[in-house]
C-alpha positions in Angstrom: 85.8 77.8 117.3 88.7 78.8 114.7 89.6 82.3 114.7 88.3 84.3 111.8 90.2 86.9 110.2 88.1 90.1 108.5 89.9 91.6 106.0 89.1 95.2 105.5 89.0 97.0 102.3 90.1 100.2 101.5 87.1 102.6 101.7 84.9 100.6 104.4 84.5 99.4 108.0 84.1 96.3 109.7 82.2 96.1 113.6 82.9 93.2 115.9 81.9 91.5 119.0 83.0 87.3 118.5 86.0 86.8 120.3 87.0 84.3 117.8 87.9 87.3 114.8 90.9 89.0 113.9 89.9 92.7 112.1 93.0 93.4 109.4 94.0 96.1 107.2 96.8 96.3 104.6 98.2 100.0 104.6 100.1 101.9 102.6 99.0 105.9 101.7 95.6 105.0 103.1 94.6 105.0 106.7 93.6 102.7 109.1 91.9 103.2 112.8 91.0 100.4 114.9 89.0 101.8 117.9 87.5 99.5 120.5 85.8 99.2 123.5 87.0 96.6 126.2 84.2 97.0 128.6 81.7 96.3 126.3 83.5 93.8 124.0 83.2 95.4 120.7 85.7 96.4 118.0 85.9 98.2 114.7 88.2 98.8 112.1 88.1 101.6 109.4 90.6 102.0 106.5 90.2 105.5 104.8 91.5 106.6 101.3 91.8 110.5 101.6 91.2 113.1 104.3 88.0 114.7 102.7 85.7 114.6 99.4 86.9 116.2 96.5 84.4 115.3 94.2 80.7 114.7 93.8 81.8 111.2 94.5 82.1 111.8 98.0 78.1 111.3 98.5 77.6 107.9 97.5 80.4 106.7 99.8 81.5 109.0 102.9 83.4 106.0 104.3 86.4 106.7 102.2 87.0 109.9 104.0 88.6 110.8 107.5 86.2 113.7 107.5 82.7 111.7 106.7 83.7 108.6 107.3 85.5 108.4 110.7 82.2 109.8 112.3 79.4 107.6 110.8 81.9 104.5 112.1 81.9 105.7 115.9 78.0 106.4 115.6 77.9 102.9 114.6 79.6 101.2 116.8 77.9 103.4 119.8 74.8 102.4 118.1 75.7 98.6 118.5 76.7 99.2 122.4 79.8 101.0 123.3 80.7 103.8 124.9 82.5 107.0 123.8 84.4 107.3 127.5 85.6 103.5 127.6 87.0 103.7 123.5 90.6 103.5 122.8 91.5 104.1 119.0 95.0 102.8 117.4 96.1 104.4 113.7 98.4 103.2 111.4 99.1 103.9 107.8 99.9 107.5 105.3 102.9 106.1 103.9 104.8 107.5 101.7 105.1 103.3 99.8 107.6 102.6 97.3 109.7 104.8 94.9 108.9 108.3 96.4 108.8 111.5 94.0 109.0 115.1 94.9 105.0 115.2 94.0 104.7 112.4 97.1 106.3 114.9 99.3 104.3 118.2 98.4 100.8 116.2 97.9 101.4 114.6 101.5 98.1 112.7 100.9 98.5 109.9 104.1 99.7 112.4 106.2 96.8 115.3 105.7 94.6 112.5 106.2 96.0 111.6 109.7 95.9 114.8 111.3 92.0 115.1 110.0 91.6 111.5 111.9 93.7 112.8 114.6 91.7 115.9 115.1 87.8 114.1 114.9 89.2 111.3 117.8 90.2 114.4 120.3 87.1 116.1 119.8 85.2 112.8 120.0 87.2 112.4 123.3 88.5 109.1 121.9 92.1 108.0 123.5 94.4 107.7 120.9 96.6 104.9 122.5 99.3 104.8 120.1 99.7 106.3 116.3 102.6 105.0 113.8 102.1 106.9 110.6 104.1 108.2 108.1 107.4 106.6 107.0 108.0 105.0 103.9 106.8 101.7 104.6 103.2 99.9 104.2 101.9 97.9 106.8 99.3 95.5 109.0 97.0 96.7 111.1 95.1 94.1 113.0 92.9 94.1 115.9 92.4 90.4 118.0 89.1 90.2 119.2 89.5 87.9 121.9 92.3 89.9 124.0 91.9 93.5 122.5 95.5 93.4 121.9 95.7 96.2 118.4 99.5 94.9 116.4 101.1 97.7 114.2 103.2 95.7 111.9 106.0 96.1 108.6 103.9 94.7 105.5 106.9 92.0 105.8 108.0 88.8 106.1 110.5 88.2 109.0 111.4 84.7 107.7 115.2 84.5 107.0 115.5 80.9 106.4 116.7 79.9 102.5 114.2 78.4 101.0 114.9 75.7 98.5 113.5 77.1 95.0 114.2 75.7 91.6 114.0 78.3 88.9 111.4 77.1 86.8 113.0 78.7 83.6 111.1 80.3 80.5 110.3 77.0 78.7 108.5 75.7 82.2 106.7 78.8 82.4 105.3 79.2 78.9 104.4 75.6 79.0 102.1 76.5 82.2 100.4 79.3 80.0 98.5 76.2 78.0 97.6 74.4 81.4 95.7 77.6 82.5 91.9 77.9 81.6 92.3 81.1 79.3 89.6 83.9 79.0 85.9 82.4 77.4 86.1 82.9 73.8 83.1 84.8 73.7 85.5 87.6 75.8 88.1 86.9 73.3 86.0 87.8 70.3 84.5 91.0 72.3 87.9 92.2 72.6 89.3 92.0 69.2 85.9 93.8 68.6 86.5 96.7 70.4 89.1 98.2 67.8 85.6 99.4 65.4 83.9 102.3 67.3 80.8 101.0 66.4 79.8 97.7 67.8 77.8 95.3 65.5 75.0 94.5 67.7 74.1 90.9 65.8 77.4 90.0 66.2 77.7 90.7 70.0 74.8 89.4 71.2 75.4 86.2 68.9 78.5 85.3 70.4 77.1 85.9 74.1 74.2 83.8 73.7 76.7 80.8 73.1 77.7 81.1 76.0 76.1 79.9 78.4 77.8 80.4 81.7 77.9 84.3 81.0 74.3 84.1 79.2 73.4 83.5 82.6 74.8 85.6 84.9 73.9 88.5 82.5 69.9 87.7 82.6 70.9 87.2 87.0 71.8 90.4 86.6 68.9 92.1 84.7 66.4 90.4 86.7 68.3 91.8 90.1 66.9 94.2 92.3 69.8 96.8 91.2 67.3 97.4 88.2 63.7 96.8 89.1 62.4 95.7 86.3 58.8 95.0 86.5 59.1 91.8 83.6 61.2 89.2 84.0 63.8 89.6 81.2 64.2 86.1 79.6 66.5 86.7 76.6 70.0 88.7 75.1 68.2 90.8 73.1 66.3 92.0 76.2 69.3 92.4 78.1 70.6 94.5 75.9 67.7 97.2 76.1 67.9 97.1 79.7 71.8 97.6 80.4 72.5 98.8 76.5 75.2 97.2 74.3 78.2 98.9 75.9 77.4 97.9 79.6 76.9 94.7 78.5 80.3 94.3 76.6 81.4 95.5 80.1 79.8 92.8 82.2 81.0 90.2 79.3 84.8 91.2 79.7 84.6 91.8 83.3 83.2 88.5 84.1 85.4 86.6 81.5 88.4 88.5 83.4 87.1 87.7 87.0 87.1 83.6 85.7 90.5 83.7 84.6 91.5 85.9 87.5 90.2 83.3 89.8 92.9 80.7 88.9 95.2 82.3 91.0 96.7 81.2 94.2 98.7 83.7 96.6 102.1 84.3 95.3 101.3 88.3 94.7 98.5 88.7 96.5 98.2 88.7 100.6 94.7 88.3 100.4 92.1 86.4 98.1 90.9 87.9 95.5 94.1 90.9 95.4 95.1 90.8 92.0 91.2 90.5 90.8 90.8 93.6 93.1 93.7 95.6 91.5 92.4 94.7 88.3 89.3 96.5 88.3 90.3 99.2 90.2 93.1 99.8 87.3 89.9 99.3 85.3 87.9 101.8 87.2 90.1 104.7 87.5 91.5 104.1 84.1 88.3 104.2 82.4 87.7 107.6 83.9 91.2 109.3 83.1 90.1 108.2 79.4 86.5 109.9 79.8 88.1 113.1 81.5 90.9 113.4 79.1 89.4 112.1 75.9 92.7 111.0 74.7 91.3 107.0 74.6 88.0 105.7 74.5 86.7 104.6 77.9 85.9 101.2 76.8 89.2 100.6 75.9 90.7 102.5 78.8 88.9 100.0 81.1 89.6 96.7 79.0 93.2 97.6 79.0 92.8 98.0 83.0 91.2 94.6 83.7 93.9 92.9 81.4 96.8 94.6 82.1 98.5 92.0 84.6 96.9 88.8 83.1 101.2 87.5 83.1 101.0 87.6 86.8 98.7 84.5 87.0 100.9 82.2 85.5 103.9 83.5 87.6 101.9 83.5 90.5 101.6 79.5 90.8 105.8 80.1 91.2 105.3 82.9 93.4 103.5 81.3 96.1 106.8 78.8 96.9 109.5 81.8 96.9 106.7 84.5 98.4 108.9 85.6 101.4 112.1 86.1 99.4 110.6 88.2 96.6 108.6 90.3 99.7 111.3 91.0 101.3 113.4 92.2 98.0 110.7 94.4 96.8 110.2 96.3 100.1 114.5 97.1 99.5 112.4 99.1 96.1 113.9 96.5 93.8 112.1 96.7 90.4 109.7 93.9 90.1 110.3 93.0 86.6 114.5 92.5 87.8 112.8 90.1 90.7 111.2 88.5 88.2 113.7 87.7 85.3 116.1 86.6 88.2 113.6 84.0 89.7 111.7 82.9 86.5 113.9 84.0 84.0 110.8 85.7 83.0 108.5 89.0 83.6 105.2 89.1 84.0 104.9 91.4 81.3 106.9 88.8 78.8 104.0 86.6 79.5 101.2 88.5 79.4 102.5 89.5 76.0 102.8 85.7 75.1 99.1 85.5 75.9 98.1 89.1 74.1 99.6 87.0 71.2 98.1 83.8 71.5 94.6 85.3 72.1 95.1 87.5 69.1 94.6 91.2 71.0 94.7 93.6 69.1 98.3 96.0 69.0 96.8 98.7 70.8 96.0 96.2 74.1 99.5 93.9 73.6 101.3 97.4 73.9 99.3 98.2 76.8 100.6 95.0 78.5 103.8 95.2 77.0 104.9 99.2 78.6 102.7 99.3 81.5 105.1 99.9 84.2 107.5 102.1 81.6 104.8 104.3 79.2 108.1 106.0 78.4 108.9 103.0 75.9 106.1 103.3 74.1 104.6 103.6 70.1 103.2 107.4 69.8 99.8 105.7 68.8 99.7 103.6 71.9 101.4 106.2 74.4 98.2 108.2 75.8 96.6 104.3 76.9 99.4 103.5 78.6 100.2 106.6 80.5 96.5 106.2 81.4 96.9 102.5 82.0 100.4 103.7 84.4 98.8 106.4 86.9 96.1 104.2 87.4 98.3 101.0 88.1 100.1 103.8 90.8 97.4 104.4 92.7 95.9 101.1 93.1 99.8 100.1 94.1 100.2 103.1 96.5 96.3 103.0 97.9 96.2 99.6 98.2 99.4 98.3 99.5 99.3 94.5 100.7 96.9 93.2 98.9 99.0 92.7 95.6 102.8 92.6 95.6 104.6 95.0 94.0 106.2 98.7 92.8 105.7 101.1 90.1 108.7 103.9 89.5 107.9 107.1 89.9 110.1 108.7 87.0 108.5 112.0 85.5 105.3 110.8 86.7 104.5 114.8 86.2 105.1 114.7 82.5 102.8 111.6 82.5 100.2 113.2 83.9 100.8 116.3 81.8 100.9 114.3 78.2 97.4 112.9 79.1 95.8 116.6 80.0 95.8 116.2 83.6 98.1 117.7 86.6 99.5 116.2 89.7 97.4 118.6 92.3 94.4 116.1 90.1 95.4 112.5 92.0 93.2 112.7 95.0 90.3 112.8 92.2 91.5 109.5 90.8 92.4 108.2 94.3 88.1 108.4 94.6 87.3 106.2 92.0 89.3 103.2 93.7 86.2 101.0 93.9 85.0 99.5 97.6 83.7 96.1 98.7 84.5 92.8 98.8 87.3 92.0 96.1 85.7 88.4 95.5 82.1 89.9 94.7 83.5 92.9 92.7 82.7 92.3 88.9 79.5 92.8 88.1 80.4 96.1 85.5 77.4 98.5 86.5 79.3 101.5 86.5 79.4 103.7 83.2 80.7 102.2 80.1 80.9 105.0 77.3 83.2 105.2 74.5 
């Protein structure tokens, strides 16, 4: 049988006993622990977010936390047959990834959540048979099923051959942005939308029902379990009393986004579904900045989340042929955007603002795009999005290292958090609302949606 490898999100566990997997984690501040038991031939891994809760959060999933979560994993796996006296646990992980500020070293987030792991194993009576955290580096942690061998390895590529790469140039690159299928038009119009703080509900639920594809998967939705709704809900207009008309903007755009999302291939991304998954968590956790700080509102916060990268699919279809290269650089902490422009001749963000154009977003969301990694740069009327739009592209980078390639500086991050209304000593609150679960089946926009 061909060996399967589980990939492991952050916030969630995976239990094994077919010799033919291979359990992986991508690590950067998070943690990972692989425990297993070779007597009885099972294996888990668990890749935690923070030490303990902070929030109110912290009830609907425990498995983020070393504190809730390493404990319900052991129960689990002694549940499914093994033994406390016969486990042998491995960690990895609590980097300190990428540009590192002064706030890195005093918040110490990976390395507060390792000696909470630490602690639970010895009083467990778990061996720990070899721990690598810390460092400035994100990494692999993988458990093979079929010999029990645990690897610890640099999120790297060891491959030093040159590789033959023709620079595909900015008129080759712009030519690939008509090729791509772009975001439904009934997305489109939703989004230019957004800009009036009152919806038109005619209008919304005019363009949706045009489409069909999305028409669909919004009545799937209604009629799920998630809401148990005791009539089947056959139309728009009943869909709209059931999730209300700014959820269902949300599960328009999020869909639209996951569609065009899904033309990518594995140039940025180490695993499928990466830059879909970093997407939505920007979304997520940006959305939430905007409803604690009230600077933006939420809707917008979360569109500008989703859309924020839409560049990097384009480049990624050149990505994929130089991948090991432009790795390797970008652990040295070489800007992206100077990787980029000396590959392409062209930044992700030159694109994406090429597309903003094209697709007629409004100036609010192009600026979004257009100063995400450097909020420093931008209008006074756009500045509060994109500092939002900035600390949440940082944590999904820093939390969620590996699955999408790439760094955000660090430069006054402090004074970012400060022009928004928030304070440093806040980012293990935002760290929470990095969502869980299976990046391909992410999407369906039930969370809160209010602007």
């Amino acid at each position: 049988m061909p060996i399967r490898t589980i990939h492991v999100t952050s916030g969630n566990y995976a239990i094994e006993q077919e010799k033919t997997s291979i359990l992986q984690a991508f690590l950067g501040t998070c943690l990972g622990i692989v425990i297993f038991d070779r007597k009885n031939k099972i294996g888990g891994l668990i890749h935690i977010l923070l030490s303990e809760p902070v929030s109110k959060l912290s009830t609907d999933y425990p498995e983020k936390y070393a504190s809730t979560g390493i404990p319900i994993f052991i129960d689990k796996m002694i549940n499914l047959g093994a033994e406390i006296e016969n486990m042998t646990a491995y960690i990895a992980g609590g980097a300190l990834v990428g540009p590192v500020s002064e706030q890195d070293m005093v918040l110490d987030i990976g390395g507060r959540t390792a000696e909470v792991a630490n602690s639970i194993l010895r009083k467990k009576g778990i061996k720990i048979e070899y721990s690598e955290t810390g460092g400035f580096f994100s990494c692999c942690l993988e458990l093979n099923l079929k010999n029990f061998i645990c690897t610890i390895k640099p999120l790297s590529y060891d491959d030093k051959k040159e590789h033959s790469f023709k620079t595909p140039g900015q008129k080759e690159i712009l030519k690939a942005v008509d090729k791509l299928q772009p975001i439904p038009q009934v997305a489109l119009k939703i989004l230019r939308l957004l800009n009036d703080e009152v919806y038109d509900i005619k209008k919304i639920a005019s363009e949706v029902r045009q489409d069909q594809v999305i028409s669909a998967k919004i009545l799937k939705l209604c009629n799920s379990s998630y809401f148990s709704i005791r009539r089947k809900i056959e139309s728009i207009d009943d869909a709209i009393i059931v999730l209300g008309l700014n959820q269902l903007v949300k599960v328009v755009i999020t869909n639209s986004v996951k569609q065009y999302f899904s033309q990518s291939s594995s140039g940025y991304s180490l695993c499928k579904g990466g830059l879909f998954h970093h997407a939505i968590g920007s979304a997520a956790i940006a959305e939430m900045i905007a409803i604690k700080t009230k600077t933006v509102p939420s809707g917008i916060g979360y569109t500008a989340g989703l859309i924020h990268d839409i560049g990097i699919v384009v480049l990624d279809q050149y990505a994929k042929d130089v991948k090991p290269f432009f790795y390797r650089e970008l652990q040295k902490d070489k800007n992206i955007l100077t990787m980029e422009k000396e590959l392409f001749g062209i930044t992700h963000v030159q694109v994406g603002e090429k597309l903003a154009e094209k697709w007629n977003f409004s100036k609010l969301l192009t600026d979004s795009i257009r100063y995400h990694h450097y909020p420093e740069n931008a209008f006074k009327d756009s500045k509060d999005l994109v500092n939002i739009l900035y600390i949440s592209d940082l944590i999904m980078t820093r939390f969620n290292a590996g699955i999408n390639i790439g760094t955000i500086h660090t430069d006054d991050i402090e004074k970012k958090f400060n022009e928004i209304g928030l304070s440093i000593e806040q980012l293990p609150e935002l760290v929470e609302l990095i969502p869980t679960g299976d990046p391909l089946k992410l999407g369906e926009g039930l969370q809160s949606f209010k602007s």
